[in-house]
MITISE-886369 format. One record per residue (C-alpha): residue in one letter; x, y, z. Coordinates in pm, 1 decimal, decimal comma, padded with zeros to 6 digits. Example, Ala and Ser with C-alpha at 12.3 -4.5 7.8 and 13.67 -1.06 7.14 Angstrom:
BEGIN
+-----+----------+----------+----------+
| res |       px |       py |       pz |
+-----+----------+----------+----------+
|   a |  01230,0 | -00450,0 |  00780,0 |
|   s |  01367,0 | -00106,0 |  00714,0 |
+-----+----------+----------+----------+
This chain:
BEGIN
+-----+----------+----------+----------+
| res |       px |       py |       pz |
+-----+----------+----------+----------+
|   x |  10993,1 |  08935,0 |  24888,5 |
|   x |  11198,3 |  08679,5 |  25073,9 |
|   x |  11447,3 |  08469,8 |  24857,6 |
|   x |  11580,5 |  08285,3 |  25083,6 |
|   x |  11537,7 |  07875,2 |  25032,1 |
|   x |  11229,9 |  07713,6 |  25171,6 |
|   x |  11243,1 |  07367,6 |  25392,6 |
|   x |  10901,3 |  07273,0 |  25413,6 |
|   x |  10792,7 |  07107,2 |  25729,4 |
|   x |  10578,0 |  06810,0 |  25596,0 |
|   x |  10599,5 |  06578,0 |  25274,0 |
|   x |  10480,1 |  06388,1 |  25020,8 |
|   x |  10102,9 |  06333,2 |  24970,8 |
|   x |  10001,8 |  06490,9 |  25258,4 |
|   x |  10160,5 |  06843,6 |  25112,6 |
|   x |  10083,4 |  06767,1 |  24779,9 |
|   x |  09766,6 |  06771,3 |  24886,8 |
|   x |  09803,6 |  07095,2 |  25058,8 |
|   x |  09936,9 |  07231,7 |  24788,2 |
|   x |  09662,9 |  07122,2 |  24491,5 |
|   x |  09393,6 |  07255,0 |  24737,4 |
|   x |  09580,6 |  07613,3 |  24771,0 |
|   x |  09593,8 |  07603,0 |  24401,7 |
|   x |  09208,6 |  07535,9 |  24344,2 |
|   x |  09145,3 |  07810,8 |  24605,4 |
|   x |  09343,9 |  08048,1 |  24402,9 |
|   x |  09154,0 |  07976,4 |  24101,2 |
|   x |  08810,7 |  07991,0 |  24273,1 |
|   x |  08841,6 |  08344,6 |  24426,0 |
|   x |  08993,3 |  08483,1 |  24129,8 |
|   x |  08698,2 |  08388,3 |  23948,9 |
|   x |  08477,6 |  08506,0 |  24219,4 |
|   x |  08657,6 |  08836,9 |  24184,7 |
|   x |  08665,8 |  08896,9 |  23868,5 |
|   x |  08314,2 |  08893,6 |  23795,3 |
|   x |  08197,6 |  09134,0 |  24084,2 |
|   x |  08421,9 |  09344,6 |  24020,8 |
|   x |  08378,4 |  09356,6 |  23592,3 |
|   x |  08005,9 |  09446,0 |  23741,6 |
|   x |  08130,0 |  09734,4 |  23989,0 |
|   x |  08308,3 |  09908,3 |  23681,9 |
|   x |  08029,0 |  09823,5 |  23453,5 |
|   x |  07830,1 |  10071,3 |  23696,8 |
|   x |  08127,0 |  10321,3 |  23818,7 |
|   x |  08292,1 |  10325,2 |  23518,5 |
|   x |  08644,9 |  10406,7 |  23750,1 |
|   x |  09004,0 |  10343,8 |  23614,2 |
|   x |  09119,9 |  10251,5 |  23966,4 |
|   x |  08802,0 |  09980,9 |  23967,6 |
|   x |  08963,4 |  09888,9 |  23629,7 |
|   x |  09251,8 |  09827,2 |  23720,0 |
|   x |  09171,5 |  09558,6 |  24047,4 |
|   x |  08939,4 |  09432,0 |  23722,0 |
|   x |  09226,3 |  09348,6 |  23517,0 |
|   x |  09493,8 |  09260,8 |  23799,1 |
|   x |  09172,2 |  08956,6 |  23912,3 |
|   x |  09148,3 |  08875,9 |  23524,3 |
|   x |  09541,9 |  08823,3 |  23558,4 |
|   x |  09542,2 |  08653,1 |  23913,4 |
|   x |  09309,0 |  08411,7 |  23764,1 |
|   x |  09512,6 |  08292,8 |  23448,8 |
|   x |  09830,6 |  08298,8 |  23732,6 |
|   x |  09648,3 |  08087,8 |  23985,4 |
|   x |  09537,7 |  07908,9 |  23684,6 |
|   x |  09900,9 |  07812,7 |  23553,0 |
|   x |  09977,9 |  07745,9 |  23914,0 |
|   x |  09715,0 |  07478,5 |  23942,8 |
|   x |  09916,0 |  07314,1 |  23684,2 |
|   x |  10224,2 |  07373,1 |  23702,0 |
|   x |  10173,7 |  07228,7 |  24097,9 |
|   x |  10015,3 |  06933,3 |  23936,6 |
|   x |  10337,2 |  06889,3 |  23718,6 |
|   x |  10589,2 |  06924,9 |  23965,0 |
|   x |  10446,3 |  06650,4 |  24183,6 |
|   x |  10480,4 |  06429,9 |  23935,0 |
|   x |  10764,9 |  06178,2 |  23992,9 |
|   x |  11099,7 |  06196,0 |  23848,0 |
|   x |  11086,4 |  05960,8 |  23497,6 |
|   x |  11315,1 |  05851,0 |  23206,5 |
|   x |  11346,0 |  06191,8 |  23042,0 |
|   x |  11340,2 |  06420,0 |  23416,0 |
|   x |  11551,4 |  06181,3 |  23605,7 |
|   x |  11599,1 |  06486,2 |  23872,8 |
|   x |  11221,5 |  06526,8 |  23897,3 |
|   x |  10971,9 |  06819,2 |  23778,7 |
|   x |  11025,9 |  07077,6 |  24065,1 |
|   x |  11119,1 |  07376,0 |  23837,3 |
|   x |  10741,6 |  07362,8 |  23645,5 |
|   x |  10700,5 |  07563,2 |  24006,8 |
|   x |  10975,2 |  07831,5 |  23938,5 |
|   x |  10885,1 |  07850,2 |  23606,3 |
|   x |  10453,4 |  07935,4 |  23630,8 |
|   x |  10621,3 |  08226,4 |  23853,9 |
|   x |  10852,3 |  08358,9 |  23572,6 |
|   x |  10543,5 |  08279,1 |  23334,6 |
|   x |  10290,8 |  08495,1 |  23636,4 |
|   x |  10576,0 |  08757,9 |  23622,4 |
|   x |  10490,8 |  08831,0 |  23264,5 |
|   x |  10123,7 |  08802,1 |  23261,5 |
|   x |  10121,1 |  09096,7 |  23549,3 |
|   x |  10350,9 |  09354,9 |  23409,9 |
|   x |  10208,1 |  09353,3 |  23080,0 |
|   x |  09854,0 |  09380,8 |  23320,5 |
|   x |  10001,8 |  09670,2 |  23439,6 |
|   x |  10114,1 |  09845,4 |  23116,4 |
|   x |  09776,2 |  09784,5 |  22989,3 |
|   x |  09705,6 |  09992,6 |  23292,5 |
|   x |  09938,1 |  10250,9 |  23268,1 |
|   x |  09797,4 |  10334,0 |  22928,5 |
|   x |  09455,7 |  10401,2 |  22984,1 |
|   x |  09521,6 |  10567,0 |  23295,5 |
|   x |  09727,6 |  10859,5 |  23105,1 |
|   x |  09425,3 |  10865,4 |  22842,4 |
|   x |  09201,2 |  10906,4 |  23174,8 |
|   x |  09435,6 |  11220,2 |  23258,6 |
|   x |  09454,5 |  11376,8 |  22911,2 |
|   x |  09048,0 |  11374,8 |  22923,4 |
|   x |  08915,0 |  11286,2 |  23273,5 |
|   x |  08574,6 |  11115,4 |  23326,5 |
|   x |  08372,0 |  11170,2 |  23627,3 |
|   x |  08352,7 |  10831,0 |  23852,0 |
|   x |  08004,0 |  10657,6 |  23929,1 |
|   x |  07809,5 |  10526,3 |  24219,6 |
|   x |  08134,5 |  10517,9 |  24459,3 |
|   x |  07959,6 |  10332,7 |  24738,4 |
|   x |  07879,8 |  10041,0 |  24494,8 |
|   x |  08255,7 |  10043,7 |  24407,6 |
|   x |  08341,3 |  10071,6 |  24758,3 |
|   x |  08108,3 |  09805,0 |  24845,1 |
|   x |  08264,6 |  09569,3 |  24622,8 |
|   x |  08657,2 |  09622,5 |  24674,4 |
|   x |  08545,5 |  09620,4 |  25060,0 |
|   x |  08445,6 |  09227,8 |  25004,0 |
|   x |  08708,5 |  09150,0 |  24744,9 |
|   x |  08982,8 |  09288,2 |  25095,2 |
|   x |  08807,3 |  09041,1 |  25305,4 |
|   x |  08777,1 |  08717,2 |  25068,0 |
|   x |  09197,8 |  08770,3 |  24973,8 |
|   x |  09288,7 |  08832,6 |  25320,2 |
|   x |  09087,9 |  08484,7 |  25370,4 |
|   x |  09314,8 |  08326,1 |  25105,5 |
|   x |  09589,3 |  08474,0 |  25196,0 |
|   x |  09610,3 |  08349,6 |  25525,2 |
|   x |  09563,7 |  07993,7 |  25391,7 |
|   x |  09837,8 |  08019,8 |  25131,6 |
|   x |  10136,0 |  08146,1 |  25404,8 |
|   x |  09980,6 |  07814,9 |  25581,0 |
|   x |  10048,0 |  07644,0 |  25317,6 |
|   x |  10401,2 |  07787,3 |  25207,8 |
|   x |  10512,1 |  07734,3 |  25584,5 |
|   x |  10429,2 |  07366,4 |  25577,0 |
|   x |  10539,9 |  07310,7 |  25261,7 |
|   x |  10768,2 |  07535,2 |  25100,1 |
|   x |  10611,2 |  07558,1 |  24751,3 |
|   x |  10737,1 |  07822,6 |  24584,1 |
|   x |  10423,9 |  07874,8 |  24334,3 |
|   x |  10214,5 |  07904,1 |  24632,7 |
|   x |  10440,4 |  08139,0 |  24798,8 |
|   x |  10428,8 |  08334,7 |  24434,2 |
|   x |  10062,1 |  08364,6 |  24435,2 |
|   x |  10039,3 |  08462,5 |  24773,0 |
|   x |  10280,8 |  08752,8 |  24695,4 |
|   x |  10069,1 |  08857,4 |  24457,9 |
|   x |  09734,0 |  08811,6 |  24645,2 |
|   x |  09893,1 |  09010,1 |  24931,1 |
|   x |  09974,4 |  09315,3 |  24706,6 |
|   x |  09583,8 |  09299,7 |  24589,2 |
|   x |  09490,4 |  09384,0 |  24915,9 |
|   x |  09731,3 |  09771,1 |  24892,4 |
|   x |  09576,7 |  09712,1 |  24531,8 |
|   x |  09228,6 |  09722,1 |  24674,8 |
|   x |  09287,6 |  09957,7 |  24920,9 |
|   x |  09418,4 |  10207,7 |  24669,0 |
|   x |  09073,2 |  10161,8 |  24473,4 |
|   x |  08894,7 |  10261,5 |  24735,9 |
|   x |  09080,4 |  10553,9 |  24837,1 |
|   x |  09083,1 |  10651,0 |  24476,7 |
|   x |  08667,9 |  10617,3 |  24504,2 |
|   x |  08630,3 |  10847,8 |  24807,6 |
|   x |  08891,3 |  11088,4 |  24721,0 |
|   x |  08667,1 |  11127,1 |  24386,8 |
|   x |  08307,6 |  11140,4 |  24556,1 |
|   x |  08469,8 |  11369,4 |  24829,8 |
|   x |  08595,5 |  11621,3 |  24607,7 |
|   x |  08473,8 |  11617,8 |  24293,6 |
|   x |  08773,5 |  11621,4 |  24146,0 |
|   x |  08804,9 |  11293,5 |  23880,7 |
|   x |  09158,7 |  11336,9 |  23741,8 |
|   x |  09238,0 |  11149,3 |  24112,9 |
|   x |  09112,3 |  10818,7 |  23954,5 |
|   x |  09345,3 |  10790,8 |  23680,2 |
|   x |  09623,1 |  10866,3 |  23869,1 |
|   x |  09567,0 |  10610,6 |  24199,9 |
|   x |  09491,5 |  10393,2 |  23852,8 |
|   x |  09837,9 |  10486,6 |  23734,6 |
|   x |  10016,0 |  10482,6 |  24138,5 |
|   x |  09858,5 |  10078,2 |  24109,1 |
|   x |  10014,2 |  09996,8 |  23775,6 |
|   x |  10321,8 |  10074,8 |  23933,6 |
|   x |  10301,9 |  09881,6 |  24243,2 |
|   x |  10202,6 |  09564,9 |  24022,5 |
|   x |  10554,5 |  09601,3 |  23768,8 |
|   x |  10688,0 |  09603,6 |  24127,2 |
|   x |  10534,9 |  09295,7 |  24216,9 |
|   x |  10599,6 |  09146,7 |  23900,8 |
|   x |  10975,5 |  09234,1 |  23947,0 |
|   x |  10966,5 |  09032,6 |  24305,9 |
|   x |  10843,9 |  08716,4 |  24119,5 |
|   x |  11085,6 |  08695,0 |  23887,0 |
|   x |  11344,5 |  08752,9 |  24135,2 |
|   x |  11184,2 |  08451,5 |  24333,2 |
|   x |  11204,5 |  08239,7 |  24038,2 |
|   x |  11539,0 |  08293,9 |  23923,4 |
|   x |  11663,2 |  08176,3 |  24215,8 |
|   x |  11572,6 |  07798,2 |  24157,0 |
|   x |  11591,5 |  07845,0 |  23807,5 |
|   x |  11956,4 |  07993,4 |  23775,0 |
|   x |  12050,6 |  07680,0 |  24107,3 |
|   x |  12116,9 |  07946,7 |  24335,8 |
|   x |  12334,1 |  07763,3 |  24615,9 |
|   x |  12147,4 |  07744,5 |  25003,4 |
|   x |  12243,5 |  08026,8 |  25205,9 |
|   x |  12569,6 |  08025,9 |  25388,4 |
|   x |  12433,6 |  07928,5 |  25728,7 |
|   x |  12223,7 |  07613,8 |  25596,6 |
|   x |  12578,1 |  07515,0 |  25394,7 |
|   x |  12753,2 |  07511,6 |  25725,9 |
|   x |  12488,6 |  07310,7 |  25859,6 |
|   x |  12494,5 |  07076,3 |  25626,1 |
|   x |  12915,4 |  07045,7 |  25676,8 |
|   x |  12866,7 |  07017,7 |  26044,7 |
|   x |  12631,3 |  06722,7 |  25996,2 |
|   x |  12791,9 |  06497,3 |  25750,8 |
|   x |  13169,1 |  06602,8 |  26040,5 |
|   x |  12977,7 |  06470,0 |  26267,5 |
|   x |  13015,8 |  06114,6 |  26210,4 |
|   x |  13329,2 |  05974,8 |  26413,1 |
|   x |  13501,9 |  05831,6 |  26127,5 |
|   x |  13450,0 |  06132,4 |  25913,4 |
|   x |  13731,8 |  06401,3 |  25921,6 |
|   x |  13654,3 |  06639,6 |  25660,1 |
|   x |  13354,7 |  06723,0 |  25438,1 |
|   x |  13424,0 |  06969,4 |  25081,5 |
|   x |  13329,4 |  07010,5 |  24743,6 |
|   x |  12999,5 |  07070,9 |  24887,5 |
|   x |  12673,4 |  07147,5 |  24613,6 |
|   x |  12343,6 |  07265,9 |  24676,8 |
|   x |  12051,4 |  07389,4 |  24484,2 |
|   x |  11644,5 |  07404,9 |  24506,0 |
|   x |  11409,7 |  07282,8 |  24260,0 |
|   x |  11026,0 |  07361,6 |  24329,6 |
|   x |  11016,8 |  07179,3 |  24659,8 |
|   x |  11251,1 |  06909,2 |  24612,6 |
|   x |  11643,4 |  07041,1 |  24732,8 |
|   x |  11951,4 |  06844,0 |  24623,4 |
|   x |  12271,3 |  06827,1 |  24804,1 |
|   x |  12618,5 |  06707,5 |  24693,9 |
|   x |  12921,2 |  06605,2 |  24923,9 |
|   x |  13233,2 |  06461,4 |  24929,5 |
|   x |  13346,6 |  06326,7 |  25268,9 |
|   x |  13719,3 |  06205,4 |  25368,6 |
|   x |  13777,1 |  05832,0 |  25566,5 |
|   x |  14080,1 |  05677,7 |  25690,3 |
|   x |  14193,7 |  05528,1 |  25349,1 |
|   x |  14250,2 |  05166,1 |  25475,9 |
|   x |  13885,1 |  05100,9 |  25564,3 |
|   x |  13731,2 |  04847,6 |  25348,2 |
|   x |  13512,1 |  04947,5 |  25046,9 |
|   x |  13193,3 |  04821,6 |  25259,1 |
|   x |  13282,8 |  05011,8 |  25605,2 |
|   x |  13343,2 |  05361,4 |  25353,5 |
|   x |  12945,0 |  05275,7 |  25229,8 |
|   x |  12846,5 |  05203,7 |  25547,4 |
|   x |  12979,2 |  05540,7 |  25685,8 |
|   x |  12800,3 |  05738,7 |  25397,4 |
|   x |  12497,6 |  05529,0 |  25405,4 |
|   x |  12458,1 |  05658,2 |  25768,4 |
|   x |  12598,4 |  06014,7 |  25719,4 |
|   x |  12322,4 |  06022,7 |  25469,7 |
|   x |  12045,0 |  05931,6 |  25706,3 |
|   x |  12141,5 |  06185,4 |  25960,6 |
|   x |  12158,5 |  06484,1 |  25645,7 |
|   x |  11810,5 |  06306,9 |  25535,2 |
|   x |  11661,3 |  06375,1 |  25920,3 |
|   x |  11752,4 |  06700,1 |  25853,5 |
|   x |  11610,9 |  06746,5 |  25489,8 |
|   x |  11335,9 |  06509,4 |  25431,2 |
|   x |  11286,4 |  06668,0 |  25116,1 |
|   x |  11659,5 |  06661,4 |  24983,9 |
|   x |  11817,4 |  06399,8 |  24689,2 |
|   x |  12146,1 |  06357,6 |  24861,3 |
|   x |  12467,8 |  06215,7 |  24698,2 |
|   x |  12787,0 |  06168,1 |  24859,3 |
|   x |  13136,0 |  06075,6 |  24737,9 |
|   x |  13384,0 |  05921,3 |  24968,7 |
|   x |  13777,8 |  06012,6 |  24945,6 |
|   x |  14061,4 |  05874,9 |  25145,8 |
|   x |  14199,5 |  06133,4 |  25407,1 |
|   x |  14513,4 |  06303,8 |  25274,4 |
|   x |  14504,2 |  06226,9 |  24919,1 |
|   x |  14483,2 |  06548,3 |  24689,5 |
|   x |  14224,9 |  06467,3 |  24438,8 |
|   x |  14222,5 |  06647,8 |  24088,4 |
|   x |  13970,1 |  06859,7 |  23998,7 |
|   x |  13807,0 |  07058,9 |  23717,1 |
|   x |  13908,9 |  07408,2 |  23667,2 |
|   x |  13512,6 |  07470,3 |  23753,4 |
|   x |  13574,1 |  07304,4 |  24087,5 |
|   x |  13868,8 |  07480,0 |  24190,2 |
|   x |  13703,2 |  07866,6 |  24085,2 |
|   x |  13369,1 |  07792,1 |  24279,7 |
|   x |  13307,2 |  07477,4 |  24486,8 |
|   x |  13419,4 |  07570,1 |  24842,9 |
+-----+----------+----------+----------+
């Protein structure tokens, strides 16, 4: 899973938009899911049909917790959240983290009481039937969600697409796990494509949390968007040196922090001026950024924290 920090392409309403209908989606297939499928294994009575049966059970209360934890983070920045709600969106991905590796342990478990005393699998073609439809109707939403995450970053969205993505090997696994068994008679196959699945889902669970704790711990851009933030606010003729620069993500809001140096006998309103307009050119190129920026005078040493001096470069 990609960690990398996401500049979405369009903002505001139009992408919250965007986003709240990826989120309904979510919900709405889930639910769709989950009850053909609890039908299939009703019939089949399959621990590989199980499992998709509790990994759509889960992808519903995570699509579910995305729906509001999207709502939240749209939500403008207030008294008590003066930097905004963006991290509600890393933090329904730490939450979807847990839901699906304690899914899969759930899993795990009755796939090594499957093993210890097997259970013959049946009607595979209705079983087949079904995962066959539940492939199509995720690739469907999948393809909408990466849509969605390229125009506007949201890191929920890209979470539950993830995890959408790796239903489809999920599925695919089912069904292998239902011919294999029809094929050759042989049941003790179910329980352990059942158990191969619960391992690809910790897996998956491990990616999200990864993907989280990258907002959440305010993980810094990577090093090429840094230097492209430098080169912009250098840019300006009557700027000679940018430092102390800051950056972090939160949901899909990203906040940048610079200190730029000016000849030292400008006036006070010329130094604003200068930021004022090295902030509209960093603005063109983040839409989506909070940007502040401190002005020094060229050549004067200014003291620093003992944080500043270990890690601000």
């Amino acid at each position: 899973m990609a960690t990398r920090t996401a500049f979405p392409l369009i903002y505001g309403p139009q992408a919250d938009r965007l986003r709240r209908r990826a989120t309904y989606a979510s919900v709405a297939v889930a639910l769709l899911l989950i009850t053909i499928k609890f039908a299939a294994w009703l019939e089949t009575n399959s621990v590989a049909l199980l499992s998709s049966v509790i990994d759509s059970l889960l992808d519903g209360a995570a699509s579910l917790i995305n729906l509001i934890a999207v709502r939240h983070a749209m939500a403008p920045a207030d008294r008590e959240h003066r930097f905004g709600h963006g991290k509600a969106e890393p933090l329904a991905v730490l939450g979807q983290s847990a839901f699906i590796t304690g899914s899969a342990l759930l899993l795990l478990a009755e796939a090594v009481r499957r093993l210890i005393d097997p259970v013959p699998v049946s009607h595979p073609p209705l079983g087949i039937a079904v995962m066959v439809f539940a492939i199509v109707l995720t690739l469907l939403l999948v393809f909408y969600q990466q849509s969605v995450v390229k125009r506007t970053g949201s890191i929920a969205v890209s979470a539950d697409e993830f995890h959408y993505r790796s239903d489809v090997v999920l599925n695919l696994g089912v069904i292998a796990a239902l011919v294999f068994s029809a094929l050759f008679g042989l049941p003790i196959l179910d329980p352990l494509f059942g158990a191969a699945i619960g391992i690809w889902i910790i897996w998956s669970a491990v990616g999200l949390a990864r993907l989280s704790l990258v907002q959440l711990m305010d993980q810094e851009f990577p090093d090429d968007e840094r230097e492209k933030i430098r080169e912009i606010a250098q840019s300006h003729p009557h700027v000679t040196a940018a430092h102390d620069l800051r950056t972090r993500m939160a949901g899909p809001t990203a906040f940048i922090q610079i200190h730029i140096e000016m000849d030292g006998t400008m006036s006070l309103i010329r130094a604003h001026e200068i930021s004022d307009e090295v902030e509209a050119r960093l603005r063109a190129a983040y839409p989506n950024a909070e940007i502040i920026i401190h002005q020094d005078p060229e050549g004067i040493e200014e003291p620093r924290s003992s944080f500043s001096r270990r890690v601000v470069v």
